[in-house]
C-alpha positions, 0 to 999 in steps of 0.5 A: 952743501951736500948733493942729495939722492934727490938731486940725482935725475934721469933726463930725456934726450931729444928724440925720444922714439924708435926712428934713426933719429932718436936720442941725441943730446940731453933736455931739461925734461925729467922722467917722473918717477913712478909715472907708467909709459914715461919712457916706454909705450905700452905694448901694442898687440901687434908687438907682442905677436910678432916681436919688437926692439925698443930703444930709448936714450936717457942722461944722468942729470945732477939738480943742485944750486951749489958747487959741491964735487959731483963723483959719479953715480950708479945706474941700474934695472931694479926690478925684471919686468912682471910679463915673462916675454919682455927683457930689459937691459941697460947699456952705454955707448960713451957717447953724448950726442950719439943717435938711435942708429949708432945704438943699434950698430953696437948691438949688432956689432956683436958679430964683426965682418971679418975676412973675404969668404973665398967664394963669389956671388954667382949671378944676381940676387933678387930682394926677398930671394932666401936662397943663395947661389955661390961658386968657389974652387973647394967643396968646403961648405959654410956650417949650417948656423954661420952668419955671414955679411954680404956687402953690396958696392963697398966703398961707393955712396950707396953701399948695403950691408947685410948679415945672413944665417945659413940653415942649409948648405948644398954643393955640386962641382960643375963643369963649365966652358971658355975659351981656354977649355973646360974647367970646374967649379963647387956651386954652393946652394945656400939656405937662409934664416932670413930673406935679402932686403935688398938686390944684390948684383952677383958675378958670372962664372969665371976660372980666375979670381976677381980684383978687389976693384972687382968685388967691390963694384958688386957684391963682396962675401964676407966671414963674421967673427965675435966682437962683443961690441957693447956690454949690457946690464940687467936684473934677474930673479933670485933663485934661493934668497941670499944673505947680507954679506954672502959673498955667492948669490944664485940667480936664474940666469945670466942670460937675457934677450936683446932681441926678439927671436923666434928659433925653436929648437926640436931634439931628433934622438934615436932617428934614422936617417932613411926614416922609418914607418909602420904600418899596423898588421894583424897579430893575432886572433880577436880579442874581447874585453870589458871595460868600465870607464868613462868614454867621452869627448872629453875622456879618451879610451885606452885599448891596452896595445895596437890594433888591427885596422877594420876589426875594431868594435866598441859596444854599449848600451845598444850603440855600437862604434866601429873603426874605418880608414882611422875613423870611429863610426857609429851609424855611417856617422864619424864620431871619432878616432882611433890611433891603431898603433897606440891603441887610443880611441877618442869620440868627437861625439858624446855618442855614449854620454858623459857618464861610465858605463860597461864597455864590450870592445872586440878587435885584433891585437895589431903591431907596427913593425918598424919599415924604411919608407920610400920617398920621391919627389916632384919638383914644382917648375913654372910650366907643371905647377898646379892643384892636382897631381896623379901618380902611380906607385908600383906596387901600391902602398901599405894601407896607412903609410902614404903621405904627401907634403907639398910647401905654399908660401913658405909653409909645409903642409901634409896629407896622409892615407889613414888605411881606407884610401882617402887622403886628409889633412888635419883640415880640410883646407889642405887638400884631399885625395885618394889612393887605388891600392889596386892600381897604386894610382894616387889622385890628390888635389892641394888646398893651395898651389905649391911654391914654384922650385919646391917639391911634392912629397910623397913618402910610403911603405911597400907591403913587403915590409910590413905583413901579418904574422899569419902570412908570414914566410922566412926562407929555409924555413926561417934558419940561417944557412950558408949557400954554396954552389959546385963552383966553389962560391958562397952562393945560389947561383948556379955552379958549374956542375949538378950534384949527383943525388945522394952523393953530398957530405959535409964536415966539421969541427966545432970542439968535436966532429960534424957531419951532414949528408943528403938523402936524396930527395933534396934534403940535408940530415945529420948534424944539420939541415937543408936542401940541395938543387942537384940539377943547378948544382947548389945547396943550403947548409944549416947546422943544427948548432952554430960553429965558431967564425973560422970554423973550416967547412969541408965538403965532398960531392960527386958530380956530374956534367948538366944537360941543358935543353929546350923543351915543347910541352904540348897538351902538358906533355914533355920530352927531355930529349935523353934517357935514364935520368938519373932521379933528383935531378930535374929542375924546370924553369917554366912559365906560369900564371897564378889565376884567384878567385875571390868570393863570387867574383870572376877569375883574373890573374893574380900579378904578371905571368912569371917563371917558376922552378919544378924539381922532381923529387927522385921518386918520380913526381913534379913538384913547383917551388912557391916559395917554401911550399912544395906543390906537386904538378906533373911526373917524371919517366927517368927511364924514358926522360919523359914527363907530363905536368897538370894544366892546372893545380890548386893551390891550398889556401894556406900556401896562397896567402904565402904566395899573394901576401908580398903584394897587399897583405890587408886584401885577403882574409885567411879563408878568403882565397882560392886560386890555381896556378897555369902553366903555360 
């Protein structure tokens, strides 16, 4: 008699559960066909949050009274299952009597211990512990995804063997002592993708290797090589349908899941490694549109570019928003909020309905230049762990560009300062602070208390980097120029003697003759620009067009010896100590103090008092350098070698908000500010 299809049965073996137990040797039960949860459970709620392997052994049993030869079978997965987060594969271990445990050895036996990794555990391992600490002799460290196995009291009856995956690698060469001297070793700090289930007893610091009896008592390091253990078998869609007798078919994949995994994978493209912020300036005067579209909680409201913090204004049908610290208020209530950068606005509150209507928005155009930021770090140890942290950053940071992130349980979490000095989270469960742009205090307080061996965060943009165009200043009117001095150094730093006035030429050759000269008063003219410091002996070259990499420069200039003094100034008076001057070349270092006023408010000094250079200009007048600005303060006698400076000078509004906008470029308005400089 022959063996029919039907003769063919799968079986279920003894333990038919996910315990060590499980499988074992073939039963007489058969598995129904067509019978849901015959070999499986259904998947509980908790597996599929959180992931799971389930194992089951079956056996291929023949059902025929006759005695017919029996030459073997196929088995196979026919069908993928309909939910995309289940995979099922089919695999053989060879094996009759084999169990659960066995089973599982080979499927995580695709990596297979290879040699002893020349390093030691250094010092005891705790369980749960997902950090590493290791000494070895080199500062070779194991590549971020290596597995490695870590195989506790090998050879004894309790021996433990677990693999590891390093996501972090760190190495510090220390120096250590013993009895024969000093000696150095690489400690190695390494990160996990998974914590230690088990206490694992390491080694002290020693100059010699340990014996292999040695390691084998405590914890041995162990390398991992590819071993492709077990060979699995599945099923998968068909990507374009194939034909009887095609010798290609085009499948989705050939890939499939073994295991449960949770690794996500974030391409950074274009990334620098200093990290860059912005934060949002002025650029540009108010501008007014009118928009007919639909701006609701469930409809956002692009502005068309970056926008200025505090100068937006969205108004309809009498009811009017407006933006504050990345808020949108109407009525002192928030409704919304505001991407500055993106120009998005998004209501929280249908405030304007649901339906469109005419909007009438005003604001000024912004940009976010791109600015290294600042980061510095707080480790959080045992004794300094807490809820509230405050710190002083000088000079204060930019508005908008300050974030804190501190870890609890193993979870980062980040507050951010959104241009009005309060510091929010997403939710209010992580903390909240505030930041004094005055002071550059930050106050803030955490939604939990941080990990102990972790670090708070704070990372932020100093005003330098980011201003707005109006106060906007380059150096040498914004050319490029070479810096020389009478040393014969490319440099402004003093040289060795002052250049007489009127006595500088330059020269050169650039496919036809060049030539520059000072007038005297401090100015380069010709076939370039600049300025020169007769008294310290520099000046800057800008030709008008840029020679070629090589270009010979060649320079001739009179010079004279420097005349160094100490000066009292009473009542703003002054005596340089030498007669017949020659004119142009006086330069002053004092000492003075920028005093504003703002609004009706009282005076106060504007920053620290700080030295300041005073130049003549060879025509008998005092001027003080602020930056590109010449102000005049005082005059000059070169005859006597006398002079007299002002007590106090104003300073033109536009030239302020050059000087004061290097410290907070979002505390003054053009228009705004006053002030005067002393000179002490």
């Amino acid at each position: 008699m022959t063996i029919f299809a039907g003769d063919l049965k799968l079986v279920k073996t003894q333990v038919m559960a996910d315990v060590p137990e499980g499988g074992g040797a073939p039963t007489g039960v058969v598995v129904p066909d067509g019978t849901s949860n015959a070999i499986f459970p259904d998947v509980s709620e908790l597996d599929r949050a959180l992931g799971r392997v389930k194992l089951r052994k079956l056996a291929v049993h023949v059902d025929t009274n006759n005695v017919d030869v029996y030459q073997g079978s196929n088995v196979i997965i026919s069908e993928p299952p309909d939910d995309p987060n289940i995979s099922m594969t089919a695999f053989s271990t060879g094996e009759t009597f084999d169990r659960r445990v066995e089973a599982v050895s080979r499927i995580e036996a695709y990596l297979s211990i290879g040699p002893q990794y020349p390093a030691y555990l250094y010092g005891n391992h705790i369980q749960h512990q997902d950090t590493l600490l290791i000494f070895q002799k080199t500062s070779n460290t194991p590549p971020i995804g290596a597995t490695m196995v870590l195989t506790k009291r090998e050879g004894f009856p309790d021996e433990f063997r677990q693999y590891v995956r390093v996501i972090e690698a760190a190495a510090e060469e220390r120096e250590f002592e013993d009895d024969r001297g000093l000696f150095k070793r690489w400690v190695l700090t390494l990160r996990l993708g998974n914590t230690l289930a088990q206490d694992f007893p390491g080694f002290d610091m020693s100059r010699f290797d340990y014996t292999k009896a040695q390691i084998a008592q405590l914890t041995k390091l162990s390398d991992t090589v590819v071993a492709n253990a077990a060979r699995y078998y599945g099923v998968t869609r068909l990507e374009e349908p194939a034909s009887i007798g095609a010798f290609t078919i085009k499948g989705e994949s050939m890939f499939t899941q073994l295991v449960p995994s949770a690794q996500i994978e974030t391409p950074i493209a274009d990334a620098r490694m200093n990290q860059l912020s912005a934060a949002v300036v002025s650029s540009g005067a108010a501008v007014v549109q009118s928009l007919n579209a639909i701006f609701s909680t469930t409809q956002s409201l692009s502005l068309g570019g970056s926008i200025a913090p505090s100068t937006l204004s969205i108004l309809a049908d009498a009811i009017s928003v407006t933006d504050s610290g990345g808020r949108l208020l109407s009525g002192g209530a928030e409704v919304g909020t505001i991407d500055y950068e993106n120009g998005i606005a998004v209501l929280t509150t249908d405030v304007f309905g649901t339906g469109g209507r005419t909007f009438t928005v005003t604001y000024a155009p912004g940009a976010a230049p791109q600015a290294v930021s600042q980061s510095q770090g707080f480790e959080v140890k045992t004794e300094t762990r807490s809820l509230s942290y405050v710190r002083t950053i000088e000079p204060a940071p930019a508005r908008g560009t300050l974030s804190i992130s501190y870890m609890s349980q193993g979870r980062w979490y980040v507050l951010r300062e959104q241009g009005d000095g309060a510091i929010r989270g997403p939710d209010s469960s992580f903390g909240a602070g505030n930041l004094n742009f005055d002071t550059g205090t930050v106050l803030v307080t955490l939604g939990a208390l941080p990990d102990v061996g972790s670090f708070v965060i704070y990372q932020w943009v100093e005003p330098d980097a980011a201003r707005s165009s109006e106060v906007l200043t380059l150096d040498n009117n914004g050319r490029f120029y070479w810096p020389f001095n009478t040393s014969g150094v490319s440099s402004l730093e003093a040289g060795a003697k002052a250049i007489k006035p009127g006595a500088l030429t330059i020269a050169w050759n650039d496919g036809a003759p060049r030539s520059a000269h000072d007038d005297g008063a401090g100015n380069i003219t010709g076939d370039a620009t600049g300025t020169v410091n007769y008294a310290r002996g520099t000046f800057r070259l800008s030709p008008n067009l840029l020679p070629a990499p090589g270009t010979p420069i060649t320079v001739n200039v009179d010079t004279g010896a420097k005349t160094a003094a100490t000066v009292s100034i009473v009542g703003g008076s002054g005596d340089l100590g030498v007669t017949g001057v020659t004119p142009g070349s006086v330069s002053l270092d004092v000492t003075g103090q920028i005093k504003a006023i703002y609004e009706d408010n009282p005076v106060v000094n504007w920053g620290a008092a700080t030295t300041y250079r005073i130049v003549d200009d060879a025509a008998g007048a005092l001027v003080l350098l602020l930056g590109d600005a010449r102000l005049v303060v005082g005059s000059i006698n070169y005859a006597a070698g006398t002079f007299s400076l002002t007590a106090n000078t104003v300073i033109p509004t536009p030239v302020a908000l050059l000087a004061t906008a290097w410290d907070n470029v979002f505390l003054r308005q053009p228009g705004d500010f006053a002030g005067d400089i002393v000179v002490a």
